[in-house]
C-alpha positions as a Markdown table, in Angstrom:
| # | Residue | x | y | z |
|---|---|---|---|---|
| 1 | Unk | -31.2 | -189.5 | 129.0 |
| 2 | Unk | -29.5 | -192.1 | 131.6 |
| 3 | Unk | -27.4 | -190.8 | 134.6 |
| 4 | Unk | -23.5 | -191.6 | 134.6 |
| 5 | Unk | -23.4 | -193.9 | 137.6 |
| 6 | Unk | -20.5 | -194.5 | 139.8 |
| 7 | Unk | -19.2 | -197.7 | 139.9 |
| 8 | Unk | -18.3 | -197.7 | 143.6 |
| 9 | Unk | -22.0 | -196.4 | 144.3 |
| 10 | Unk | -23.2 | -198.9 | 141.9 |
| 11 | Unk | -21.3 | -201.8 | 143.9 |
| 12 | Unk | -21.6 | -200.2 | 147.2 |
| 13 | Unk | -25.6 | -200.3 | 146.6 |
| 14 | Unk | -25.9 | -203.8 | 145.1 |
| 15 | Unk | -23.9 | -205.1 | 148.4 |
| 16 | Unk | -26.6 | -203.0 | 150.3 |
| 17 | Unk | -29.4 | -205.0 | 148.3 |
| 18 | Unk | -28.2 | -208.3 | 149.0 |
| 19 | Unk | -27.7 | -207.5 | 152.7 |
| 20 | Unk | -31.0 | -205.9 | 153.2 |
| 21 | Unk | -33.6 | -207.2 | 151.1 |
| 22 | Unk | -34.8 | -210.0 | 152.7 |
| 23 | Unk | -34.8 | -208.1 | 156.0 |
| 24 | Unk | -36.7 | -205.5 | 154.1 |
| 25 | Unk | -39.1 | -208.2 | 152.5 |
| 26 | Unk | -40.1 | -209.7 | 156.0 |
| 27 | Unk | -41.0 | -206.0 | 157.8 |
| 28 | Unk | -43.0 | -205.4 | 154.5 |
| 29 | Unk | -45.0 | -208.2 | 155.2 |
| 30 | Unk | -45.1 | -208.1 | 158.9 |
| 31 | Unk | -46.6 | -204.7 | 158.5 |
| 32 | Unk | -49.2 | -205.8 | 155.5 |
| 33 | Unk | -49.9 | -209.5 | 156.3 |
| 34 | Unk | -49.3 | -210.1 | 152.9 |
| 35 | Unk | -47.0 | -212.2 | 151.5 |
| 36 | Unk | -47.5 | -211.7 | 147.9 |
| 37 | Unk | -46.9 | -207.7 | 148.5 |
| 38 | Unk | -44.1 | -208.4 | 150.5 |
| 39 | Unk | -41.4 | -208.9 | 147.4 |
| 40 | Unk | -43.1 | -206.2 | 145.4 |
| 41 | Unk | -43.3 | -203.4 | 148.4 |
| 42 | Unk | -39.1 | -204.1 | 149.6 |
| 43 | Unk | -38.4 | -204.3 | 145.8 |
| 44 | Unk | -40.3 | -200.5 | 145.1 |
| 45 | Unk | -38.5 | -199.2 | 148.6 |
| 46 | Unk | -35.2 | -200.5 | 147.2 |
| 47 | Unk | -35.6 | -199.1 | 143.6 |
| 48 | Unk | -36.6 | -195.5 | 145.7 |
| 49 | Unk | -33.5 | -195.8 | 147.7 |
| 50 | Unk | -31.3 | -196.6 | 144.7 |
| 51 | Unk | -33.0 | -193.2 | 142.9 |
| 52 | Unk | -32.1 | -191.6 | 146.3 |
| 53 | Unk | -28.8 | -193.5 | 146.7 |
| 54 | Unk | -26.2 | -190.4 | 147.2 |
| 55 | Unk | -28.3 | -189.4 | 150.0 |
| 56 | Unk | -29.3 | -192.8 | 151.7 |
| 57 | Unk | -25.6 | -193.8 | 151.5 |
| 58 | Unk | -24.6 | -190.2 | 153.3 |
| 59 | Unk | -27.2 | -190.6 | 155.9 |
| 60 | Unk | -26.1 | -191.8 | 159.3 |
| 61 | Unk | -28.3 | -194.9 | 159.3 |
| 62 | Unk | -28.8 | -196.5 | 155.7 |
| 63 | Unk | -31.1 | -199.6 | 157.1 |
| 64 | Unk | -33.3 | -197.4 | 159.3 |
| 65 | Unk | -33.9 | -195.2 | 156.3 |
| 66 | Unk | -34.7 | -197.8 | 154.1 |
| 67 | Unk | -36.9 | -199.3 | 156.7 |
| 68 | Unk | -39.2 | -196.2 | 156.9 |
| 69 | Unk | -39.3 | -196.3 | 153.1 |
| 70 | Unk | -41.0 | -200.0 | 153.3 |
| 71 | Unk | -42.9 | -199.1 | 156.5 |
| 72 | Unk | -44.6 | -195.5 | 154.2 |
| 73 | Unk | -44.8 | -197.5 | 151.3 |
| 74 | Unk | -46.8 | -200.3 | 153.5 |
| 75 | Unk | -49.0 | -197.7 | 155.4 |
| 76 | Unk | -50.2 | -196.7 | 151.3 |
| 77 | Unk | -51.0 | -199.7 | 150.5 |
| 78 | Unk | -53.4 | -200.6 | 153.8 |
| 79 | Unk | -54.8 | -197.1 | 153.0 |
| 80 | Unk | -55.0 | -198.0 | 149.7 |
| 81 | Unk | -57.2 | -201.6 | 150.6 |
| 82 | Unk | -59.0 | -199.8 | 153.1 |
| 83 | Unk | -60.5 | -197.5 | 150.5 |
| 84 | Unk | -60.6 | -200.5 | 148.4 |
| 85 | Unk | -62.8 | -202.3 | 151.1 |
| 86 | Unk | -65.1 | -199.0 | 151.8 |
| 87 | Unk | -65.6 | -198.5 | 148.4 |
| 88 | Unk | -66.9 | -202.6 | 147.5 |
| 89 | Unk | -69.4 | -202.0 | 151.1 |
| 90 | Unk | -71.0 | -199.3 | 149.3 |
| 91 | Unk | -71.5 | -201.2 | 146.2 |
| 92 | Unk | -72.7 | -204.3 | 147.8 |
| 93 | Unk | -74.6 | -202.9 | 150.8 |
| 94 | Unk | -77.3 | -201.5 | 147.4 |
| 95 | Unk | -80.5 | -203.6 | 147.8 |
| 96 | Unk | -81.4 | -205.2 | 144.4 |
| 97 | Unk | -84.6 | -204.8 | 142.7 |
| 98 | Unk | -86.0 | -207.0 | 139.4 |
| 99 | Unk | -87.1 | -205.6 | 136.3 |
| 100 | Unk | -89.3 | -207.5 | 134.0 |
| 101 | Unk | -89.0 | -207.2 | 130.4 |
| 102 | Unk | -85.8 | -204.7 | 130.4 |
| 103 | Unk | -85.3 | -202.3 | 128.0 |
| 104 | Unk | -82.3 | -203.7 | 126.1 |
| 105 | Unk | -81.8 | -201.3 | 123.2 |
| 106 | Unk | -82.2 | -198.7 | 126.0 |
| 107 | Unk | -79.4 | -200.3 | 128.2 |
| 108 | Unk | -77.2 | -200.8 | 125.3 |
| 109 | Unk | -77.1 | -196.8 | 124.5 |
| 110 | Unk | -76.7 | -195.9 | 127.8 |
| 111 | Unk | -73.9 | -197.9 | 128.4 |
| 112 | Unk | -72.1 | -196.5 | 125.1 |
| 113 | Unk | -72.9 | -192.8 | 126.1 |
| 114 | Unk | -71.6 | -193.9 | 129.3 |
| 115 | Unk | -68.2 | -194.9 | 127.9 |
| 116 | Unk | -68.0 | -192.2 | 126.3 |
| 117 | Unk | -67.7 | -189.5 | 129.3 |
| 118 | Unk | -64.5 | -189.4 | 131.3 |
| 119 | Unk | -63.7 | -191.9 | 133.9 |
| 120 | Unk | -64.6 | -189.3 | 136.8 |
| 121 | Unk | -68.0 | -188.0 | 135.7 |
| 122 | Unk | -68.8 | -191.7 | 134.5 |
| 123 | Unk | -67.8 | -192.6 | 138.0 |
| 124 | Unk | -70.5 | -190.3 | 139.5 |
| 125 | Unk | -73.2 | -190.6 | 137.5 |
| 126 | Unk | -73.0 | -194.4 | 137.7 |
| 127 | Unk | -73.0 | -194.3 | 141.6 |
| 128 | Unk | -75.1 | -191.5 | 141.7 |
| 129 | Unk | -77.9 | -192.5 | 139.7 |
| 130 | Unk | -77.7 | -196.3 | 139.2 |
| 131 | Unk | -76.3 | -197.5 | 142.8 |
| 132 | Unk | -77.9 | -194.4 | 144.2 |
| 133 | Unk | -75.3 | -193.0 | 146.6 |
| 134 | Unk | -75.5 | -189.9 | 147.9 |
| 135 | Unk | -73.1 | -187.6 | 147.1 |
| 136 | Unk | -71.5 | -187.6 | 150.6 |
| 137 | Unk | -71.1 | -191.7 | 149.8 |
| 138 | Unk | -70.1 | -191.4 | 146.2 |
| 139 | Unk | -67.4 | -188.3 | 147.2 |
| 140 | Unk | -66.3 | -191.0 | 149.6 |
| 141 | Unk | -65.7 | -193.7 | 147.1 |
| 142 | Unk | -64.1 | -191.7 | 144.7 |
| 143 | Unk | -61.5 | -189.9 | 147.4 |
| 144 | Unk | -62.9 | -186.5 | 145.7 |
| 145 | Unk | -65.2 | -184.1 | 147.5 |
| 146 | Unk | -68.6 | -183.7 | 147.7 |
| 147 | Unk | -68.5 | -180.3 | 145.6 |
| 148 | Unk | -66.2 | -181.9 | 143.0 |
| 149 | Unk | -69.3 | -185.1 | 143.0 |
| 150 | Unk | -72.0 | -182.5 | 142.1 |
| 151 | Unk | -70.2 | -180.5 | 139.3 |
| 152 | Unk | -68.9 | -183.8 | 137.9 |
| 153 | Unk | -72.5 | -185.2 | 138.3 |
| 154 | Unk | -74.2 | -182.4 | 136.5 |
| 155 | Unk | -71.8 | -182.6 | 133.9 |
| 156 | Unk | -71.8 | -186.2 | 133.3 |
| 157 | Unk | -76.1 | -185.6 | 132.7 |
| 158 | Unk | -75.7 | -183.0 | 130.5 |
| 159 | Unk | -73.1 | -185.1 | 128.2 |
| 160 | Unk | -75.7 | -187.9 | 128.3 |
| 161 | Unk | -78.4 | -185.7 | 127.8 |
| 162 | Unk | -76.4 | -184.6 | 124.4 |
| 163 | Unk | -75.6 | -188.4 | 123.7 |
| 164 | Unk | -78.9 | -189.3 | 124.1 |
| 165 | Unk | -80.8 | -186.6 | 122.5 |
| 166 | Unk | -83.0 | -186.7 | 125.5 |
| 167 | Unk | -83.9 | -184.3 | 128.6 |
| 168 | Unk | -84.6 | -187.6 | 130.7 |
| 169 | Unk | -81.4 | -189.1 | 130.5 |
| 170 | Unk | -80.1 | -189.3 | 134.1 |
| 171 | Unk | -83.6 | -191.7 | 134.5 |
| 172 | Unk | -83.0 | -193.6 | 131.6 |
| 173 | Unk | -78.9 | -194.1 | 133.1 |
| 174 | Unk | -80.8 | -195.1 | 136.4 |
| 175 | Unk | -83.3 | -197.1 | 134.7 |
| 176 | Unk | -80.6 | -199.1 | 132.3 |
| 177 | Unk | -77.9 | -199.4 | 135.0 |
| 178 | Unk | -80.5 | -200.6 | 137.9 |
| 179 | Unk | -80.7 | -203.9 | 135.0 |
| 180 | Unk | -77.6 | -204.0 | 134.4 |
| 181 | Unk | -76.3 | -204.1 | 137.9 |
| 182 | Unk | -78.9 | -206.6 | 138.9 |
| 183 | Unk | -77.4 | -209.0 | 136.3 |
| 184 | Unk | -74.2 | -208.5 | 137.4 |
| 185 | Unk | -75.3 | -209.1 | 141.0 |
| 186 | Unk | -76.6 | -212.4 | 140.2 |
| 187 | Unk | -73.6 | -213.4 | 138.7 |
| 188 | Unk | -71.7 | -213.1 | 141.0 |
């Protein structure tokens, strides 16, 4: 159900937007360096100050409260391409190998059991066992900890192992991905 607004917050808000938002747009991206983020980031601060309106228009300061909404909201997104950045080093630091005469049917089930477990222990088996990261590197990728990797990890086999009808399915997922990542590589 909507909220019954009040007209005079309504108005009194819409005034703030068009006094602010530009000013708001520029810190965004003065704090990110980027100018395509800069819209979106004083666009999501403003729609969080208009969900928080009866308090932002109450506090003593309006502009300074909206401007530590932009500067939070930019501070998540750097962490948030920082991880980004961490996460596509440990994919491409990987030295690639060449396999002759690649099992394809074997790749092929692999990679449907694979879709078939949940993004998270997909996720560590596939850095586990076919960019082989440790678990320590893979916890760090995923922004979960290294505990969380190894029961994940375990699982994700055991599915496979039941997908596959084989005990050797975390080599056959190294095996298949190792191929598949290598063509991908040299696409790229």
């Amino acid at each position: 159900m909507g909220t019954v607004v009040d007209d005079a917050a309504s108005v009194e808000f819409h005034a703030f937007f068009e006094r602010h938002y530009t000013e708001l747009a520029r810190l965004a991206h003065l704090l990110t360096g980027e100018a395509d983020a800069a819209d979106d980031l004083a666009a999501d601060a403003l729609l969080a100050l208009w969900h928080r309106w009866d308090r932002v228009r109450a506090a003593d300061h309006p502009v300074a409260y909206a401007r530590g909404v932009v500067a939070n909201l930019a501070r998540t997104r750097i962490r948030g391409a920082v991880r980004e950045r961490r996460r596509i080093a440990l994919f491409w630091s990987q030295r690639e190998e060449r396999t002759e005469n690649p099992d394809v049917a074997g790749v092929v089930d692999v990679q449907d059991a694979l879709r078939r477990l949940p993004f998270r222990k997909r996720a560590c088996v596939v850095l586990r066992h076919a960019f082989d990261l440790s678990e320590k590197d893979t916890a760090l990728a995923l922004g979960v900890s290294v505990g969380t990797v190894k029961s994940q990890t375990s699982k994700g086999i055991a599915e496979l192992q039941r997908l596959l009808g084989t005990q050797q399915a975390s080599q056959r997922v190294h095996a298949a991905m190792a191929r598949t990542g290598q063509a991908a590589g040299r696409d790229r």
